[in-house]
C-alpha positions in Angstrom: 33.8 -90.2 148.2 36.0 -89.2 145.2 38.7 -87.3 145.8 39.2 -84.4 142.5 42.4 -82.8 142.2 42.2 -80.2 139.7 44.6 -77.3 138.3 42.0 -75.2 136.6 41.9 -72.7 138.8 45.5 -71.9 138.9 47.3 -69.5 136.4 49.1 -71.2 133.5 52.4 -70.8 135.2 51.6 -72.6 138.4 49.6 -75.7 136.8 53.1 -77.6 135.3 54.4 -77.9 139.5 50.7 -78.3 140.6 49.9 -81.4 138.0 53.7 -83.3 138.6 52.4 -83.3 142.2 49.2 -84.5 141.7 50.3 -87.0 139.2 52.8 -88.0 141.5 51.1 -88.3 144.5 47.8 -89.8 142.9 50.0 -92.5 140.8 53.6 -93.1 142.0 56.3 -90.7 141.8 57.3 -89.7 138.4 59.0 -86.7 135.9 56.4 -84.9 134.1 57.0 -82.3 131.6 54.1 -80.5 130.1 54.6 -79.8 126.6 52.0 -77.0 126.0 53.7 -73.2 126.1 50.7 -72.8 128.6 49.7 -76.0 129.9 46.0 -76.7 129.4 44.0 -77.2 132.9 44.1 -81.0 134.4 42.1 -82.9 136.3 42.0 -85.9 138.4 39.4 -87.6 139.9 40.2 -90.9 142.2 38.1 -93.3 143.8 38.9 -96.8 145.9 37.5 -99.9 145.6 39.2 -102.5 147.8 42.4 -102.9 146.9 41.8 -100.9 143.8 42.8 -97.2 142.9 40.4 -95.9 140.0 41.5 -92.5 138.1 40.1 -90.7 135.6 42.6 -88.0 134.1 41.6 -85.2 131.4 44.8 -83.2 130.6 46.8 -81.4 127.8 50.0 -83.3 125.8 52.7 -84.2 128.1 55.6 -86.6 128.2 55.6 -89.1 131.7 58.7 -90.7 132.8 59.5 -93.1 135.4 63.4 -93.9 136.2 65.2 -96.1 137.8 65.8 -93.6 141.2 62.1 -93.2 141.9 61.4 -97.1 141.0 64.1 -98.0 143.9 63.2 -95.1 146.2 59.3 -96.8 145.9 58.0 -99.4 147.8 54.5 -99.8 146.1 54.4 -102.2 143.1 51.3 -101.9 141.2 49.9 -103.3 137.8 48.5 -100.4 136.1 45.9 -100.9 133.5 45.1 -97.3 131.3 41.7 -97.6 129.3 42.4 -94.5 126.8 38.8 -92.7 126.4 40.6 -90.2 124.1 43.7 -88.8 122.6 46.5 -91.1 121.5 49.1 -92.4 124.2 52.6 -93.4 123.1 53.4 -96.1 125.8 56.8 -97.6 126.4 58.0 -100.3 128.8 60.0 -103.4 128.7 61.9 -102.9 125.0 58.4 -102.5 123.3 56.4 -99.2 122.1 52.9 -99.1 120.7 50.7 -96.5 120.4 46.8 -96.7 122.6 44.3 -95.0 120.9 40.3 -94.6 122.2 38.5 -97.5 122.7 42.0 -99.5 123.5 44.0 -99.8 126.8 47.4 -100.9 127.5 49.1 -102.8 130.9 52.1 -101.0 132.7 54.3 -102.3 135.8 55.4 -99.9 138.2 58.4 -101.9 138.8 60.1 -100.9 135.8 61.0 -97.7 133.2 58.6 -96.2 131.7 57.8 -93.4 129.5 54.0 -92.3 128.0 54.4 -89.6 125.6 50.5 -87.9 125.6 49.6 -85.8 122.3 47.0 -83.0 122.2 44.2 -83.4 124.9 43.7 -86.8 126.5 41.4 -88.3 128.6 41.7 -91.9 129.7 40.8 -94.0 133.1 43.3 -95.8 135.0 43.1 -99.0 137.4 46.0 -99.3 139.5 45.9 -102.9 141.2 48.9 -104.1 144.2 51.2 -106.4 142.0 51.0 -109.2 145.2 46.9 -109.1 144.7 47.5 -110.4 140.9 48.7 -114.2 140.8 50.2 -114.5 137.4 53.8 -115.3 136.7 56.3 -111.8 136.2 57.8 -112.7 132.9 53.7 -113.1 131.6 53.4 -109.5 132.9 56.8 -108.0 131.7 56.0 -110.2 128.2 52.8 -108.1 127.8 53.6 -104.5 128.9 53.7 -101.9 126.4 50.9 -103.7 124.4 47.6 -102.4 122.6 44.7 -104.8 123.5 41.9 -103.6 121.1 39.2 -104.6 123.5 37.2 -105.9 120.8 36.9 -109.8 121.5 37.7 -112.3 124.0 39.6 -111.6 126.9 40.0 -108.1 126.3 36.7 -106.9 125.5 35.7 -108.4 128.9 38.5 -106.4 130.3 37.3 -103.3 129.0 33.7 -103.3 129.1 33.8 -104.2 132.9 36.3 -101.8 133.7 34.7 -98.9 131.5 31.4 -99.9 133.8 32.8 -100.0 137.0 34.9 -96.7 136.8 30.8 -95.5 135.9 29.7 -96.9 138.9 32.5 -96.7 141.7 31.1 -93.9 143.7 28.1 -96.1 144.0 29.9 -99.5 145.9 29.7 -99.8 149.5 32.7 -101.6 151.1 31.8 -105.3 150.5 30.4 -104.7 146.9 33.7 -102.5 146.5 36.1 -105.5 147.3 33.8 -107.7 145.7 34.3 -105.7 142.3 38.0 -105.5 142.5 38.6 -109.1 143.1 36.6 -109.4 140.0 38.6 -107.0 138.3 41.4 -108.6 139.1 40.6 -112.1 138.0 39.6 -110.6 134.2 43.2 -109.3 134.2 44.8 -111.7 135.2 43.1 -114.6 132.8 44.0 -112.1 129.9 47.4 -112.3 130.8 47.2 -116.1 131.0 44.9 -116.7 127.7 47.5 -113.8 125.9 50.8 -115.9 127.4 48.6 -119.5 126.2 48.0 -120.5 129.5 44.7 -120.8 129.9 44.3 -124.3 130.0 46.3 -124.6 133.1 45.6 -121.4 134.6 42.0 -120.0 134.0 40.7 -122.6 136.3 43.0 -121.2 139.4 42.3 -117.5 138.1 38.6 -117.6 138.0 37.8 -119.5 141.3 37.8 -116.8 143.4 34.8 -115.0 141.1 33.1 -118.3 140.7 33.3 -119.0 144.8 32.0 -115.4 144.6 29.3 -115.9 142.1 28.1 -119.4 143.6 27.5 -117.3 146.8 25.3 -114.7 145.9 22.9 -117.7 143.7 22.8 -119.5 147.4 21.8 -116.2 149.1 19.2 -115.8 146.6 18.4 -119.3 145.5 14.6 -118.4 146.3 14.3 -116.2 143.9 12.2 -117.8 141.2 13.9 -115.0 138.9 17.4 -115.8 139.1 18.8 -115.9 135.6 22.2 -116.1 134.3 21.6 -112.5 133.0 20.6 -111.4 136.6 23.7 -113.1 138.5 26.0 -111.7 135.8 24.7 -108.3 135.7 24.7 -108.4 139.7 28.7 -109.1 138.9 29.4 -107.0 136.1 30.4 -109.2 133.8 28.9 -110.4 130.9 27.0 -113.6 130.5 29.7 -115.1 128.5 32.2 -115.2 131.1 30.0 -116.1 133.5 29.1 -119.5 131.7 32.9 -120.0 131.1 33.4 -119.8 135.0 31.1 -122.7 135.7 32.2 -124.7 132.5 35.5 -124.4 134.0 33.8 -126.2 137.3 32.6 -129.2 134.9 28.9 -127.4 134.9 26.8 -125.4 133.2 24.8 -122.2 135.5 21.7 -123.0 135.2 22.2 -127.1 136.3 24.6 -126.1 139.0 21.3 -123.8 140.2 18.7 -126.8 140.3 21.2 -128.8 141.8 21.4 -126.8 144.6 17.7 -126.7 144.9 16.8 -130.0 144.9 18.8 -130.5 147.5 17.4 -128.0 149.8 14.1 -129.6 148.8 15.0 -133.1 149.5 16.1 -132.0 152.7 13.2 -130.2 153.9 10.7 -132.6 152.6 11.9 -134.9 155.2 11.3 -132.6 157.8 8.4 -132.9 160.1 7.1 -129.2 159.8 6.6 -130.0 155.6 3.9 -131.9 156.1 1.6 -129.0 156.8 2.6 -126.9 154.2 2.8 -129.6 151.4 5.3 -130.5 148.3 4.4 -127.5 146.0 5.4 -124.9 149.2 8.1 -126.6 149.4 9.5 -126.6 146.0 8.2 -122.9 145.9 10.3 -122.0 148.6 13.2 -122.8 146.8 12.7 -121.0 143.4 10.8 -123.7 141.6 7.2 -122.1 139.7 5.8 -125.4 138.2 4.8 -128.1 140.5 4.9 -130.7 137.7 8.6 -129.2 136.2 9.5 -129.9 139.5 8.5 -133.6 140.0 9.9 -134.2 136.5 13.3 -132.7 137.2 13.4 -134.4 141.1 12.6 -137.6 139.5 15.2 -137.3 137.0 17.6 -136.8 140.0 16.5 -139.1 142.5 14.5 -141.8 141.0 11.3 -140.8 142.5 8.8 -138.2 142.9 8.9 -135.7 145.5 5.8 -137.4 147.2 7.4 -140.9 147.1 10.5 -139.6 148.9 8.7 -138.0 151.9 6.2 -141.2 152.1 9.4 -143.6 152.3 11.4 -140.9 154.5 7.8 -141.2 156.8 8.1 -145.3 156.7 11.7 -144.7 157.9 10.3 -143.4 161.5 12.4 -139.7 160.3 15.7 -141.5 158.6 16.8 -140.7 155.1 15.0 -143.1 152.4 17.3 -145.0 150.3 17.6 -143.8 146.9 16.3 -146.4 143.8 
């Protein structure tokens, strides 16, 4: 359920103590000074997923500060990425200062000073992640602060289009698809960082295993499905195809062999087993996602040197044991 913290319905001169609260409380603590003679209504709307705090702010032009007092007085770190939906957002952290218009977002660390300066109305979403729950290295994430990513190509545009969506759809996660979506979440940010600081060599494999463990375990809970499709899984993910073939070439693979892989094995397995010789090869093979009887001869034979029927006849001549593969 979202929590919505709003000061529309107060009179102009109560909203400037009303919004530093609810900034403050909703984000970490921080000096905000409203710039308007009569500051323009603000709202705040916040949802959790996992480990993840999701925000959507629509405000009038202020300037944000975070000093050294609150920083040591604070306990929380957190990673804050801002995806600005409108309005311009002066951002400065770390030495550097760039400017985040719509369509672009930026990466802030609680840990250090800060100052946004906000022009004319704004709206723009944030994701606040627990700096622990992100394994990159600090000086990547101090090195990158302060910075426009356009959100156009690569990395980045992963970044943004999965955020954008799942900031659409977090009222809509249970608890296990919540944490699910955050660790994902968090592995897109974190192999940004890495690609942006030219590690991605060394460290995309370690930052995407925990979505490709995650992705690998929904294909075996559905590995039945005769429909499963890299478009499926990665829209079951929210994340684009793209990424999710760079996951498994990462693993040495490709999405669609690790998939038959997996169920020719199954099907090797339980074509030795005394209750398949009711139900017959093709059940078999049917169980396990494959249409086509002959595709699936072709493709066993490819991987085992003989035909389905040939490896349940020798596995029968065995009396039960495994056949030995030619």
């Amino acid at each position: 359920m979202p929590i919505v913290l709003s000061t529309e319905p107060l009179s102009a001169a109560d909203r400037a103590e009303r919004w530093h609260d609810a900034v403050s409380g909703t984000f970490m603590p921080m000096d905000v000074n409203l710039t308007e003679k009569e500051p323009s209504p603000g709202t705040i709307i916040s949802s959790r997923l996992g480990a993840l705090h999701v925000s959507r702010v629509q405000a009038g032009p202020q300037v944000v500060k975070r000093n050294k007092r609150q920083i040591s007085r604070d306990e929380r770190t957190s990673l804050i990425v801002s995806l600005q939906q409108q309005g311009t957002a002066m951002k400065e952290q770390d030495g550097r200062r760039s400017v985040i218009r719509p369509g672009e977002f930026s990466i802030s660390d609680s840990s250090r000073l800060l100052r946004i300066e906000l022009e004319g109305k704004f709206a723009f979403t944030s994701f606040h992640f627990p700096r622990e729950e992100l394994h990159v290295r600090d000086e990547d994430v101090q090195a990158l602060t302060a910075t426009t990513f356009t959100g156009k190509e690569g990395s980045a545009a992963l970044v943004a289009t999965f955020l954008a969506r799942m900031a659409r759809e977090a009222e809509g996660f249970d608890g296990v698809a919540a944490r699910r979506v955050a660790d994902t979440a968090l592995d897109l940010v974190a192999l940004l960082i890495d690609e942006r600081r030219g590690r991605s060599a060394s460290g995309g494999p370690h930052v995407a295993a925990a979505s490709l463990e995650r992705v690998k375990d929904h294909v075996m809970r559905n590995l039945g499905d005769p429909d499963l499709s890299p478009s499926r899984i990665a829209e079951a993910h929210f994340m684009s195809v793209r990424y999710l073939h760079k996951l498994f070439q990462l693993d040495g693979t490709t999405v669609g062999g690790w998939i038959r892989t997996q169920r020719l094995e199954r099907c090797r397995r339980d074509l030795l087993r005394p209750m398949t010789r009711e139900v017959g090869v093709t059940a078999v093979a049917q169980r396990w996602g494959f249409v086509s009887p002959s595709h699936f001869s072709r493709v066993f034979r490819a991987a085992y040197g003989m035909t389905p029927r040939e490896w349940q006849l020798q596995g029968r001549a065995g009396a039960g044991g495994a056949p030995t593969e030619k």
